[in-house]
N, C-alpha and C positions, 0 to 999 in steps of 0.2 A: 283692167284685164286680169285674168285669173292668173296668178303664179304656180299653180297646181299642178302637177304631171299628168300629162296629157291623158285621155283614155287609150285603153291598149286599140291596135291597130288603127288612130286617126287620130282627128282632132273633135270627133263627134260623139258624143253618146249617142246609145242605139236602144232604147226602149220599146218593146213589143205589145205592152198593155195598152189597149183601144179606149180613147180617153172617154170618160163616161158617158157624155151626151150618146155616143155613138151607140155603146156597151147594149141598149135595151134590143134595139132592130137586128144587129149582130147576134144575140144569143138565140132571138124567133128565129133568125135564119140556119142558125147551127140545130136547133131540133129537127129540122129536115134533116138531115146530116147523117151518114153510116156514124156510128160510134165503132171506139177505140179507148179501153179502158186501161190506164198509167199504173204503173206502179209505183211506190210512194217516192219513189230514189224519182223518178221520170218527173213526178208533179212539183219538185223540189226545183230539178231543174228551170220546169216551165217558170215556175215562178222568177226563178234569176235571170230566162231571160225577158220575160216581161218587165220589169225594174229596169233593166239596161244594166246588170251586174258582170250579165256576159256579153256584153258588148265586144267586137263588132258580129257578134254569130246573127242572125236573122231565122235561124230554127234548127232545128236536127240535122246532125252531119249525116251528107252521104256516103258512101263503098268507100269512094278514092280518098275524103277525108278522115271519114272511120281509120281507115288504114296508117294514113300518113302520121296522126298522132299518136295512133299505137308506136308505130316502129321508129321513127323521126320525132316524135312532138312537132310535130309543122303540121299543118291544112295543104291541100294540094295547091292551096296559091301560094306557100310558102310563108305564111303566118305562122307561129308561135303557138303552139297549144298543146298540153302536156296531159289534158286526161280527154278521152270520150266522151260528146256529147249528144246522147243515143237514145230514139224509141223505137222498144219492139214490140209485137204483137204476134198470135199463133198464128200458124200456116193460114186455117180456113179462112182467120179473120183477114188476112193480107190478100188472099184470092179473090176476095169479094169487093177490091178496091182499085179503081180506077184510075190509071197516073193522069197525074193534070186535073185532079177533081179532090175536092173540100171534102175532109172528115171530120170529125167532133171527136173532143178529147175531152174524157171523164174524170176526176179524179176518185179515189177511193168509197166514195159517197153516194157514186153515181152523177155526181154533179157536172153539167158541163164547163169545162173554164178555159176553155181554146178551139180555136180549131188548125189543122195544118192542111196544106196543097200537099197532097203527095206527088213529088218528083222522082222518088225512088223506091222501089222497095230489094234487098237485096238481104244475104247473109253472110254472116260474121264466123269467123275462128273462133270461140271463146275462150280458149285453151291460148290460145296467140295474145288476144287483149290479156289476159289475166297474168299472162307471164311476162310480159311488156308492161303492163299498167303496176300489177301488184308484187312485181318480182315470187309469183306463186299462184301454184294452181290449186291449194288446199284447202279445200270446202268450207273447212273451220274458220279461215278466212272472212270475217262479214263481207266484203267486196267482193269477196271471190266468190261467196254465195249467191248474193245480187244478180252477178253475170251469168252464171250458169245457170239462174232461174228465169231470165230473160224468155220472150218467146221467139220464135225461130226465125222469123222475118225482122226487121230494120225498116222502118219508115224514115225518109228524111225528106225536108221539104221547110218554107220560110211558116211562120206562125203567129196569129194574131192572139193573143191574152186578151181574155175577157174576165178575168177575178185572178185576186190574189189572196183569195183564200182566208181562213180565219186571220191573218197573221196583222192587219192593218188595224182591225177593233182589239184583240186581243193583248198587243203588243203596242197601244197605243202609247206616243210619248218614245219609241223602241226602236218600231219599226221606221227605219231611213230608207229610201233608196238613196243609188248612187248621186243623182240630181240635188238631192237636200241635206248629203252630209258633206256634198261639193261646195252647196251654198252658204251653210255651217261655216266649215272653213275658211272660203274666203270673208266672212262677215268679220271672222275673228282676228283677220290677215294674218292667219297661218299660209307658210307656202312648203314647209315637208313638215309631214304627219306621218307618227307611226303607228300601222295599227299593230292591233293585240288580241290574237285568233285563239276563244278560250270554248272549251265546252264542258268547262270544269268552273263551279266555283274557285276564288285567288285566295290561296296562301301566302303566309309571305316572302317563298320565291318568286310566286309570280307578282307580287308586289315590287319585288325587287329589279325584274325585269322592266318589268313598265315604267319606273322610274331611272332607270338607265336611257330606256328611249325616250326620255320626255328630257332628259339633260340633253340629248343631242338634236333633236328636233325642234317643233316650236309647239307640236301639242300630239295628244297621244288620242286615236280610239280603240276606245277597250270592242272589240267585234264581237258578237257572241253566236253560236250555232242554235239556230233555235228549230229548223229543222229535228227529223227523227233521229235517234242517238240508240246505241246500245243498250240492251239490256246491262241496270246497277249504274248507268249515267245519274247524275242529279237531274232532276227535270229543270224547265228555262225559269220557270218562276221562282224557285228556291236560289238559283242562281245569281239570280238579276236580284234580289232583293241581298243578299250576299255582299254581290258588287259593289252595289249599292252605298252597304255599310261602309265598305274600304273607302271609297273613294269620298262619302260625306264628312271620312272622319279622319284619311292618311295623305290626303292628296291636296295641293293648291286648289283655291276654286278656280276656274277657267284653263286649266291645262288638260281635263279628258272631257270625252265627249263618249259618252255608254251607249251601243245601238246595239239591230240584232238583225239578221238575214236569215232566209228561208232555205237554205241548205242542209240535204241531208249528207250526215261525214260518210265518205267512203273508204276512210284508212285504209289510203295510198301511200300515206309516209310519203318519202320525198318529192314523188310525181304530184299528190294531193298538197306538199307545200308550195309550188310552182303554181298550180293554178290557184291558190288561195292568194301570193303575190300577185297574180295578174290582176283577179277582180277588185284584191282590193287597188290598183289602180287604178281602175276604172272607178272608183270608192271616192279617188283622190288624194290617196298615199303613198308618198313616196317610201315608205319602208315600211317591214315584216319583220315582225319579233319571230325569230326560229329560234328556237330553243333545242332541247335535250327530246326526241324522240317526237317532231313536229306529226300531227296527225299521224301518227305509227297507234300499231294494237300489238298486244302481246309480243314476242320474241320476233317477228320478222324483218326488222328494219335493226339495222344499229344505231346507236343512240346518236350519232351526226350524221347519219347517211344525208337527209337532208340541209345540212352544212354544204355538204359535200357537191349536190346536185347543182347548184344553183353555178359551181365556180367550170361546169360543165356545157353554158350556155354560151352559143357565140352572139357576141356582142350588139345591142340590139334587141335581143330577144326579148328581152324586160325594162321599164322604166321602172321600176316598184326595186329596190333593195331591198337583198336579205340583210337585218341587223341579228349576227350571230352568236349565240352568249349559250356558254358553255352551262354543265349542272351549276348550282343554284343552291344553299345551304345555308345555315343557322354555325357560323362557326363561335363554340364558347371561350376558345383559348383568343381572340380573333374580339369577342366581343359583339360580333355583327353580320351581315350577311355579306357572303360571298362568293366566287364561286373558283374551281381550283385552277385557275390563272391569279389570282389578289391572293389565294388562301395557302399557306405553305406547311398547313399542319396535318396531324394524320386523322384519318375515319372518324378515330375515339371521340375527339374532341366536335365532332360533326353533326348535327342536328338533320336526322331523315326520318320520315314518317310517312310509311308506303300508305294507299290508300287505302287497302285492306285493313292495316291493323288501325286509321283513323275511322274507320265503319265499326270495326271494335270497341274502341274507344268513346263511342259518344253512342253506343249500343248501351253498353254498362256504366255510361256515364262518369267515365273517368275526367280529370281535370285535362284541358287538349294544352300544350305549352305555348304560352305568349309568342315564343319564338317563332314557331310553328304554321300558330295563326292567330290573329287578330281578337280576340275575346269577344269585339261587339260581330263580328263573321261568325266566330264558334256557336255563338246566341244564337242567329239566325240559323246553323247548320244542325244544331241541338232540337230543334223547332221540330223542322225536318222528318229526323228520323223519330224522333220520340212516335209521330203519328204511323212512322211505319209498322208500331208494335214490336 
């Protein structure tokens, strides 16, 4: 029997992808179908919850749940859920749809790869979600812009997945769901796992983190966003090949385990660290590397707000622990890495290297410091930009 932390809300995974034999007669019957075309934040979702990442959801939240996680993080049955999980579409298109009847969900391509019951269709605050979800209603905001470009209706209803998209051939070897990095671990008889939610190639702060969770646990996944990312992100392949290096060349063999999930980030900062603890429970980890400014963008989050969020939850709320570790540093007076709980010296002696002036740096080909990162990483990350021009 598994030692595992349970999936959130039960003891079941809940995958929504229609196992293949089925998949062919299901997709003929979705071309009949009113279409309803996703936006890429929507298709991301679909995917997670096809996988069974967002287990126990069964498809888009209605009015009364929409609501309740905005202002509570609960579902109206009283479940735990800390960001929105929402399709809209424009007025005419929601006029022209029948409750209690089958639509077809496109993804950006045109392609179909679900279909939803519509059980509701209703509208939203956006101004409410944005200032509840993103503590901001400023456009500049990528989240904030997602929402507000929403279309004016809300469909919710349960959903059958019929493709998961390029992300299975392309990410092959990568791509887990929650069922196979569940099986992973128990094979390995791990019974707490921590992961390690990056959409950054690993310096070696974050080297240093993940090696802290791998001293207290019994093995570590490194998670990676392979979803859509911000303009000036590293893209997932440079990344993964990155990791790669770290981990073939600084890490024990059989202590991590390298995947990657279909999520697009919505830099929610501390709300977006809570749901990234649930799923990955659902993953089969008992803990979350949070660090210094967890899924936050620019100046809107303080650098522990999501420290903070988590000591906010009544009890219950989460199987998955936050494992919390302050900034992260190259100290030379010090010798090694640390961070300023172990470190007691001043700035000077401090090794930081924003990522702007490391985009500089391997721009003009400067030498990037061992401290810093990794050499046979720098190689890879050298690669890189070189093709950028």
């Amino acid at each position: 029997m598994s030692k595992l932390v349970p999936p959130h809300g039960g003891d079941t995974l809940i995958p929504l992808l229609i196992p293949q034999p089925e998949r062919r007669d299901a997709l003929k019957r979705a071309e009949t179908l009113p279409r309803v075309h996703l936006s890429s934040r929507e298709v991301s979702d679909l995917f997670m919850l096809g996988m069974g990442a967002y287990t126990p959801l069964t498809g888009f939240m209605g009015a009364a749940d929409w609501r309740g996680v905005c202002t509570d993080m609960a579902m109206a049955d009283g479940l735990f859920w800390p960001i929105p999980i929402t399709l809209s579409c424009g007025q005419p298109v929601a006029d022209g749809l029948a409750l209690g009847h089958d639509v077809a969900l496109l993804d950006g391509d045109g392609a179909i790869i679900a279909t939803l019951c519509v059980q509701e269709k209703y509208t939203i605050g956006r101004a409410l979600e944005c200032e509840q979800v993103f503590r901001t209603t400023d456009p500049a905001h990528p989240g904030v812009a997602k929402v507000m470009a929403q279309g004016a209706v809300n469909l919710a209803g349960p959903v059958a997945v019929l493709s998961e998209g390029h992300y299975p051939q392309t990410y092959k070897g990568l791509y887990y769901r929650p069922a196979e990095t569940r099986a992973m671990f128990d094979e390995r008889g791990w019974s707490t796992v921590a992961a390690f939610q990056t959409r950054n190639p690993m310096h070696r702060s974050h080297e240093y983190l993940a090696k802290i969770a791998i001293e207290i646990t019994d093995g570590l996944l490194i998670h990676q966003v392979l979803g859509a990312l911000k303009p000036g992100d590293i893209p997932a392949e440079t990344r993964v090949a990155a990791i790669e290096a770290l981990v073939d060349h600084y890490f024990v063999p059989g202590t991590v385990v390298q995947a990657g999930y279909p999520i697009e980030m919505r830099y929610a900062g501390p709300r977006e660290a809570l749901l990234h603890a649930l799923f990955r429970q659902n993953f089969g980890c008992s803990h979350l590397v949070v660090g210094r400014d967890h899924a936050g963008v620019g100046d809107y989050y303080g650098p522990f707000d999501a420290h903070q969020i988590f000591d906010t939850l009544a009890k219950g709320s989460l199987a998955t622990q936050a494992l919390k570790i302050g900034i992260t540093f190259f100290c030379r007076k010090c010798d090694g890495m640390a961070t300023t709980r172990t470190c007691p010296h001043d700035e000077e002696h401090r090794l930081n290297i924003s990522g702007t002036r490391l985009r500089e740096m391997f721009a003009s080909h400067e030498a990037i410091p061992p401290e810093f990162s990794r050499p046979e990483v720098s190689a890879v990350l050298q690669t890189y930009y070189d093709t950028l021009g």
